[in-house]
C-alpha positions as CSV (number, residue, x, y, z in Angstrom):
1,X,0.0,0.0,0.0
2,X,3.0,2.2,0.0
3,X,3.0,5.5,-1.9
4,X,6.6,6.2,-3.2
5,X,6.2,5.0,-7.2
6,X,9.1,2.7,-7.1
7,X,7.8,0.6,-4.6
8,X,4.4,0.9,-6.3
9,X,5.4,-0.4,-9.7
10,X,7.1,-2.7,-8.4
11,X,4.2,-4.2,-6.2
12,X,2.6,-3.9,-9.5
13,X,4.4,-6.0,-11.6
14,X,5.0,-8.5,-9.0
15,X,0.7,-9.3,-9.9
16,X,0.5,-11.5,-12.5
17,X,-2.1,-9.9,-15.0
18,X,-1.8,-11.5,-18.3
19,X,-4.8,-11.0,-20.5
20,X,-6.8,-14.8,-20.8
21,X,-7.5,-13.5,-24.2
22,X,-3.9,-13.8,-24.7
23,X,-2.8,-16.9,-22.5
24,X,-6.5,-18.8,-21.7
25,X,-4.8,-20.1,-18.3
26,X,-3.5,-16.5,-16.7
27,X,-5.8,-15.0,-14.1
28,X,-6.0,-11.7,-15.7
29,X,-7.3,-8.4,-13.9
30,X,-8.9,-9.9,-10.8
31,X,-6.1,-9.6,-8.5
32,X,-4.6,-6.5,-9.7
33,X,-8.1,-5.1,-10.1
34,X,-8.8,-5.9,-6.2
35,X,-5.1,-4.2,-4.9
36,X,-5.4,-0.8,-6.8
37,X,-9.1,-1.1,-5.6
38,X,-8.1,-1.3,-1.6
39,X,-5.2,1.2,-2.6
40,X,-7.2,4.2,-3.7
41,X,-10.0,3.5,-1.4
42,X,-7.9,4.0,1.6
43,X,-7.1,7.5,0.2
44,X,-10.2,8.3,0.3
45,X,-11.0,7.9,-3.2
46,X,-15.3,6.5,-4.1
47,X,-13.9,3.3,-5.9
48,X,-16.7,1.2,-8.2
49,X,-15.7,-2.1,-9.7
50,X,-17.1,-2.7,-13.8
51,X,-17.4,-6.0,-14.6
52,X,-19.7,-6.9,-17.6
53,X,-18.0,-9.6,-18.5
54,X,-17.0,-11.9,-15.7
55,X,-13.9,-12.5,-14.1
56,X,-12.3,-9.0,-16.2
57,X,-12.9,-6.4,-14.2
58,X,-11.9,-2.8,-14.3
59,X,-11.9,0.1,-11.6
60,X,-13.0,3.5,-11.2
61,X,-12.0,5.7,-8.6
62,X,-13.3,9.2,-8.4
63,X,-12.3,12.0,-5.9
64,X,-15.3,14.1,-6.2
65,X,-14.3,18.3,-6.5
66,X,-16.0,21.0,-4.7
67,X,-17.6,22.4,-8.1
68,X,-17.1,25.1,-10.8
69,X,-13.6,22.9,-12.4
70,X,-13.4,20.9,-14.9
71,X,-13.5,17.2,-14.5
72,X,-10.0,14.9,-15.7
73,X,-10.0,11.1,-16.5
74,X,-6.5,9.7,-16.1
75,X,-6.6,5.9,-17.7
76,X,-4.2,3.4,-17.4
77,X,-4.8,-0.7,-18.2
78,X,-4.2,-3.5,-16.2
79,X,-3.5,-6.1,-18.4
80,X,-0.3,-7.3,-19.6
81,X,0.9,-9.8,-23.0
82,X,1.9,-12.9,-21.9
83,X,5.2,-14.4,-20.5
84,X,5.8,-17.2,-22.4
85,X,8.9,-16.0,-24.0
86,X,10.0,-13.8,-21.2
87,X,14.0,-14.0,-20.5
88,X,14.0,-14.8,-16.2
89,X,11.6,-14.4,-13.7
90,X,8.4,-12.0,-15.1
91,X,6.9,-11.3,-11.8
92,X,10.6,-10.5,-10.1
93,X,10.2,-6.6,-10.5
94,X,13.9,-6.1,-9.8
95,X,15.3,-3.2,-9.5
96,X,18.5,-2.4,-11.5
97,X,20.3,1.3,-10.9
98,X,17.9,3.3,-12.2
99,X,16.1,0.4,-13.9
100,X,13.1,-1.5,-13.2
101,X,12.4,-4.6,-15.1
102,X,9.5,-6.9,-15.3
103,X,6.1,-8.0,-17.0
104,X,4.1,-4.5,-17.4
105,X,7.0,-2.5,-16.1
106,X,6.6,-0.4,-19.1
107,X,3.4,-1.3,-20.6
108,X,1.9,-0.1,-18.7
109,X,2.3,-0.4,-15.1
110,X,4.9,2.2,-14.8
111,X,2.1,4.3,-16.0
112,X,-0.7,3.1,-13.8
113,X,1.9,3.4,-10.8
114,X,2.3,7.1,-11.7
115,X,-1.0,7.8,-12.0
116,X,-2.0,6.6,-8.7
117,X,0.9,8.1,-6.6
118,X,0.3,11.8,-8.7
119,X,-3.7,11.1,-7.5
120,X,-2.9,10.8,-4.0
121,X,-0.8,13.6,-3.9
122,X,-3.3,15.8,-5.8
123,X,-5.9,15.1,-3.1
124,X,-4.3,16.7,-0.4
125,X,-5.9,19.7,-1.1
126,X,-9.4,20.3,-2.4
127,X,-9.8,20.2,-6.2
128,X,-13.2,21.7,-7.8
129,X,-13.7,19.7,-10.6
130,X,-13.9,15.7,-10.0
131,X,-10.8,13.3,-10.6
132,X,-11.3,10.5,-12.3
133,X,-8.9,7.3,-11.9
134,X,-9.7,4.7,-14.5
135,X,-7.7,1.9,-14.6
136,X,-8.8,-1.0,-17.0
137,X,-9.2,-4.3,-18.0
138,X,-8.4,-6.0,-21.6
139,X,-6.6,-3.2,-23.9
140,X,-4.3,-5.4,-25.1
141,X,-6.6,-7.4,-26.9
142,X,-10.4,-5.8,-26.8
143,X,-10.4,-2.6,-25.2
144,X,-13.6,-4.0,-23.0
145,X,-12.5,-2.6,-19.8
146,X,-12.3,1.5,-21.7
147,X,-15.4,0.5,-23.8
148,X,-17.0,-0.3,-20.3
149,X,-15.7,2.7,-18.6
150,X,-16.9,5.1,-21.4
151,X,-20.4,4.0,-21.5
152,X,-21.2,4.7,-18.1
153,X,-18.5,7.7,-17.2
154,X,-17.0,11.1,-18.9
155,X,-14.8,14.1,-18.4
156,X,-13.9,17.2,-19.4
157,X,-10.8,15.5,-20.6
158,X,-8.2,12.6,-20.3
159,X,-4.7,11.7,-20.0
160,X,-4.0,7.8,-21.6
161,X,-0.8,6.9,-19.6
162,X,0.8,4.0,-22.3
163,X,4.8,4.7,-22.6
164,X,5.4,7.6,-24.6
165,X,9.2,7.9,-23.3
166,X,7.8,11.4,-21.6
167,X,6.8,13.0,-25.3
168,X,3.2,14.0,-25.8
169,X,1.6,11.7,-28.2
170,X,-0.7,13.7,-29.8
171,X,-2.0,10.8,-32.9
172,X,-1.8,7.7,-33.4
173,X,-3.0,5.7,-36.7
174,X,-6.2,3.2,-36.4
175,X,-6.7,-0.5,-37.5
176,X,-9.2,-2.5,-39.3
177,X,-8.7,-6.8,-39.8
178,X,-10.8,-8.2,-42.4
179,X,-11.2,-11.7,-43.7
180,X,-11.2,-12.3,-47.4
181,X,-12.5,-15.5,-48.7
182,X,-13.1,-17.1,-52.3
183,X,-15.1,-20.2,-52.8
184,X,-14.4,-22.0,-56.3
185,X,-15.1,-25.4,-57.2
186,X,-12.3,-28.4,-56.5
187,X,-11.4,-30.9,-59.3
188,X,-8.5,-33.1,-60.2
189,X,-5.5,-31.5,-61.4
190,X,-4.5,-32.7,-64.1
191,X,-7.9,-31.5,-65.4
192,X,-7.7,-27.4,-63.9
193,X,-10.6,-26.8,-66.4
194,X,-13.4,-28.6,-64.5
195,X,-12.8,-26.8,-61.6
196,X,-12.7,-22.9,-60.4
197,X,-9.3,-21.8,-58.4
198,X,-9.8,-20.0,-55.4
199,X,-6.2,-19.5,-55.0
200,X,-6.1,-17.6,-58.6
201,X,-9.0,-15.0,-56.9
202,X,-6.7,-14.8,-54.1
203,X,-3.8,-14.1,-56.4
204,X,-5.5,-11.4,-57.8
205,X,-6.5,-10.1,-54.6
206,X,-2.7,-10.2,-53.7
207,X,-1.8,-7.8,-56.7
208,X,-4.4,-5.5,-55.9
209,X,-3.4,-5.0,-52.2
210,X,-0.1,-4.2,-53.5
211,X,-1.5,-1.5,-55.9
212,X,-3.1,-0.1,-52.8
213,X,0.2,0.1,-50.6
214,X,1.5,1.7,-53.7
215,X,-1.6,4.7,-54.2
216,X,-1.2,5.0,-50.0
217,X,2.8,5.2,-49.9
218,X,2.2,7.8,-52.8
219,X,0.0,10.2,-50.9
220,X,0.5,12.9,-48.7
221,X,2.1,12.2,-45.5
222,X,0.9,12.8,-42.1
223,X,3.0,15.4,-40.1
224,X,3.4,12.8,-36.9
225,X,2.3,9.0,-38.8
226,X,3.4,8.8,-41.9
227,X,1.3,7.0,-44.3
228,X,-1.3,4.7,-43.7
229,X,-0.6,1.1,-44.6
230,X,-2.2,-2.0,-46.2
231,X,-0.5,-5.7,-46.0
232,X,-1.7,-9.2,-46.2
233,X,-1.5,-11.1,-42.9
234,X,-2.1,-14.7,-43.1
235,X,-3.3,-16.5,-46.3
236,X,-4.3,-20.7,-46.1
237,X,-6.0,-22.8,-49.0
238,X,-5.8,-25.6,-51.3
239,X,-6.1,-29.5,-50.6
240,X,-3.1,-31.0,-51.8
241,X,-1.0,-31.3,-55.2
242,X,-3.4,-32.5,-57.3
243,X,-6.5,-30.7,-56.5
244,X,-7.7,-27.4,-57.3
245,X,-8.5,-25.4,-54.8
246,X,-12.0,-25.0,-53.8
247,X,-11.5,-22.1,-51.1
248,X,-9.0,-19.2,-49.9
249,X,-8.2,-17.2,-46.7
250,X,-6.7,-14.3,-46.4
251,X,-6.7,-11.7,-43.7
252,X,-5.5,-8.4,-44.6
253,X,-4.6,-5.4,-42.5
254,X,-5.4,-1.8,-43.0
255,X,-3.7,0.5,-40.6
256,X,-5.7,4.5,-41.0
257,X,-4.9,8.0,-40.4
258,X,-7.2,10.3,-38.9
259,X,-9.9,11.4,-41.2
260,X,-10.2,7.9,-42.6
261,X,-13.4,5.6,-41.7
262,X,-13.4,2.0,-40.9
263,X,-16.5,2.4,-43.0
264,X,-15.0,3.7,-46.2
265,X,-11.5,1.2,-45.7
266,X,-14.4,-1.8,-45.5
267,X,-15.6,-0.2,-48.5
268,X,-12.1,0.2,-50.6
269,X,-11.2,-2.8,-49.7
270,X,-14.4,-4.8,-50.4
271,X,-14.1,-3.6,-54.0
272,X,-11.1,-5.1,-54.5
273,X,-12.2,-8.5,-53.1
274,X,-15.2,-8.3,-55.8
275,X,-12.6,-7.3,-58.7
276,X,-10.6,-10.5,-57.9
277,X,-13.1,-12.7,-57.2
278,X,-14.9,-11.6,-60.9
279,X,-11.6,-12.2,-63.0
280,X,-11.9,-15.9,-62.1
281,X,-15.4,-17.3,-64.0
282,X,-17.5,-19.2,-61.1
283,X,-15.6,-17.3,-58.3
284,X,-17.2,-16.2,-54.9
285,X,-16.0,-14.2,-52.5
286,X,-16.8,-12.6,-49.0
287,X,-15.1,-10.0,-47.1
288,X,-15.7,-10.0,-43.4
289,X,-14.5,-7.2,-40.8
290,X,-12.7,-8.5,-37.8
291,X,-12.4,-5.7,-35.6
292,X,-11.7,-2.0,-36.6
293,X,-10.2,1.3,-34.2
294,X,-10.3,4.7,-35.6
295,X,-7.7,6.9,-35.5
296,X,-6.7,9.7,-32.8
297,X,-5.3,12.8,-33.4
298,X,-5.7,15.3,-30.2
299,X,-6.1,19.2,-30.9
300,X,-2.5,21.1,-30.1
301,X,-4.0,23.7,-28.7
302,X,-6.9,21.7,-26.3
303,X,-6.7,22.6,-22.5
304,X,-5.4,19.0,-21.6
305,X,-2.2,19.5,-24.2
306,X,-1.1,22.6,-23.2
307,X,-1.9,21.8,-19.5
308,X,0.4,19.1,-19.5
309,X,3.0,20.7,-21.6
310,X,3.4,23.7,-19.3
311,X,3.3,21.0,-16.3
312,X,6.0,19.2,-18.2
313,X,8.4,22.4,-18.5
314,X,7.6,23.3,-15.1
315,X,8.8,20.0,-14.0
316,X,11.9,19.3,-16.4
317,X,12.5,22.6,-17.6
318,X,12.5,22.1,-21.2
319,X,9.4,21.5,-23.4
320,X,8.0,18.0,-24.1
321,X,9.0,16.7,-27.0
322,X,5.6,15.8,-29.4
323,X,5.4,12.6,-31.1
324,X,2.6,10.0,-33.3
325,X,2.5,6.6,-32.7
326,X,2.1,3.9,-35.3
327,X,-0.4,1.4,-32.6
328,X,-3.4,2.2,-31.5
329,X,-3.8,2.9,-28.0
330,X,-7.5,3.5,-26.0
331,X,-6.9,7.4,-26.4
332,X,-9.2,6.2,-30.0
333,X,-12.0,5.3,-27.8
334,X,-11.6,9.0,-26.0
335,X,-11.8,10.6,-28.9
336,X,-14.7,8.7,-30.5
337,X,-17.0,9.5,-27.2
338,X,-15.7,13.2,-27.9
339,X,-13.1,13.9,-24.7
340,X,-9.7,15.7,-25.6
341,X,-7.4,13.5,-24.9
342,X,-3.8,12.9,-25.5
343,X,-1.0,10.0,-24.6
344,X,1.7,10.6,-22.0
345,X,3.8,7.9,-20.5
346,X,7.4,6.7,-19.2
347,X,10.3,5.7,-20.8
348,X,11.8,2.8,-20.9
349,X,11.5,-0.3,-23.1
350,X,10.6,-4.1,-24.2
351,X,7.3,-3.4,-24.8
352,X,5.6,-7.4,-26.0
353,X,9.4,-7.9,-25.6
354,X,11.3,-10.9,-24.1
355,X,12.9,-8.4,-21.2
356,X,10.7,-5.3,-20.0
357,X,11.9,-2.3,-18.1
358,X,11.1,1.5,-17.2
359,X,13.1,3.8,-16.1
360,X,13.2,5.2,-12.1
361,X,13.4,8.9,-13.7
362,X,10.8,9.0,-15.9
363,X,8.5,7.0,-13.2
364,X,9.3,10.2,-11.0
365,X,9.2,12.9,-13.9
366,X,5.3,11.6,-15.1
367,X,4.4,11.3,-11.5
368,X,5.0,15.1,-11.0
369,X,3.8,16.0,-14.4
370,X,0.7,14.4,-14.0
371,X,0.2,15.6,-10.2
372,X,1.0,19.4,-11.8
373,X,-1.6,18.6,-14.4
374,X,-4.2,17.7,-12.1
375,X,-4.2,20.8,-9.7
376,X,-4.0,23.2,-13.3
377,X,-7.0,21.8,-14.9
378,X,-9.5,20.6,-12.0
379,X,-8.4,23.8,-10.3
């Protein structure tokens, strides 16, 4: 229950929280859920559990202000990627120099470990707009736990504490997973005639993807991301030698910059399914989306940037550095329920990695920034 952020993110880490999406045997929130619960409780923090889906909980914790300020969400998620791979001990949280290394360590419970420690600080005096703590479940593979906390909370505005290495992230691109398959008719080989190839729709499909990378590369770039991207991920079909194929699968991956749909990529990309599929005579095809994110990009001159940029230079004295991120983050679900948002987090390393690790000075540098940011903007 201590309060210095070392000890915190350590006692953090220490929790095993792998997401069951990603390992079906890890525990996943419920412990880590119940100790930040108890933590901010006794700090006199009004702490609500979310559970919609059983066994993945997340936790709100608001400090309620005394009126006339503006309300801040600070959000941080308690899942972790599995440990499978992981060089030593996950869970050892050891502590290095100025090094701590570990599961989570910097994404993202070097962040939630910050927020928590800048909360309690920033409720030793009275505030007038509310705080809002939300620290959630599933962002590494659903986003439930934000999707959960957004449909029955809001703010003025929020702070998304994923690693940033102390730069304001201020866009990120979005992502859309589809399923492209073709359906043809199988026959013997060494008679291709009586049968319809699905793999010669899918080779089509292949050329055509590659002629949208091409148009996309080609395009304007984005001042923080780039250009958006399109690739094929995984592609299966085919009996054996001497058959022709009677179906394909591909899934293809469309990552987005802000001002581009889900909608209208579905749509792009749907149109080239229907091309391939019709340049082989008996073809079928379906395209199916998987999952799509928008993308984020957080107005410069909002209260919450410039809040936490001044914060920043108070602290460091220097001005943040500002950044875009090629991921998606849940600062895309903030900005679809319409909250200025922007991404701020520690430095450090390992990220999905086989070794983890954040760095003591930036866990102390976000801590003050976000404890700055707090008293400016809830007032």
């Amino acid at each position: 229950m201590t309060a210095d952020v070392v000890s915190l993110v350590r006692a953090l880490i220490e929790i095993n929280s792998v997401n069951p999406h990603i390992d079906p045997r890890a525990n996943g929130e419920v412990d880590i859920a119940a100790f930040c619960s108890e933590w901010l409780a006794r700090r006199g923090f009004t702490v609500e559990r979310l559970e919609a889906h059983p066994g993945r909980p997340s936790v709100v914790a608001i400090l309620r202000g005394t009126g006339g300020g503006q309300s801040l969400m600070l959000n941080g998620h308690l899942d972790t990627v599995g440990v499978s791979t992981y060089r030593g001990d996950a869970f050892a949280a050891r502590l290095e120099d100025d090094t701590v290394f570990g599961r989570g360590a910097f994404d993202m419970k070097g962040g939630i470990a910050a927020i928590l420690v800048a909360a309690d600080r920033a409720s030793t005096e009275p505030l007038r707009g509310d705080l809002i703590v939300a620290l959630v479940a599933d962002e590494e593979f659903g986003s439930l736990g934000t999707s959960e906390v957004l449909a029955r909370f809001g703010a003025d505005a929020a702070i998304v504490a994923e690693p940033s290495e102390l730069e304001l992230t201020l866009a990120h691109r979005g992502f859309a997973w589809f399923e492209a398959e073709f359906t043809g008719v199988a026959a013997h080989g060494s008679m291709p005639e009586q049968g319809v190839d699905a793999i010669a729709g899918a080779s089509a499909l292949l050329a055509s993807v590659d002629e949208l990378r091409l148009r996309l590369e080609g395009m304007p770039r984005h001042p923080l991301l780039g250009h958006g991207t399109v690739r094929v991920a995984t592609i299966s079909g085919g009996v054996d030698a001497a058959t022709v194929a009677p179906s394909c699968t591909l899934t293809l991956e469309r990552r987005t910059l802000p001002g581009e749909t889900i909608d209208e990529v579905e749509t792009e990309l749907r149109a080239l399914v229907t091309a391939a599929a019709d340049s082989v005579p008996g073809l079928t095809a379906t395209l199916t989306r998987l999952v799509g994110r928008g993308a984020f990009e957080a107005d410069p001159a909002s209260r919450i940037v410039t809040t936490v940029g001044r914060a920043f230079e108070s602290v460091t004295g220097a001005a943040p550095g500002v950044r875009g991120e090629p991921f998606w983050t849940d600062a895309g679900l903030y900005a679809e329920a319409g909250i200025p948002c922007l991404v701020f987090g520690v430095d450090g390393g390992g990220a999905h990695a086989d070794e983890e690790w954040v760095t003591v000075a930036s866990l102390e540098t976000l801590t003050d920034v976000l404890e700055r940011t707090i008293r400016e903007f809830c007032g």
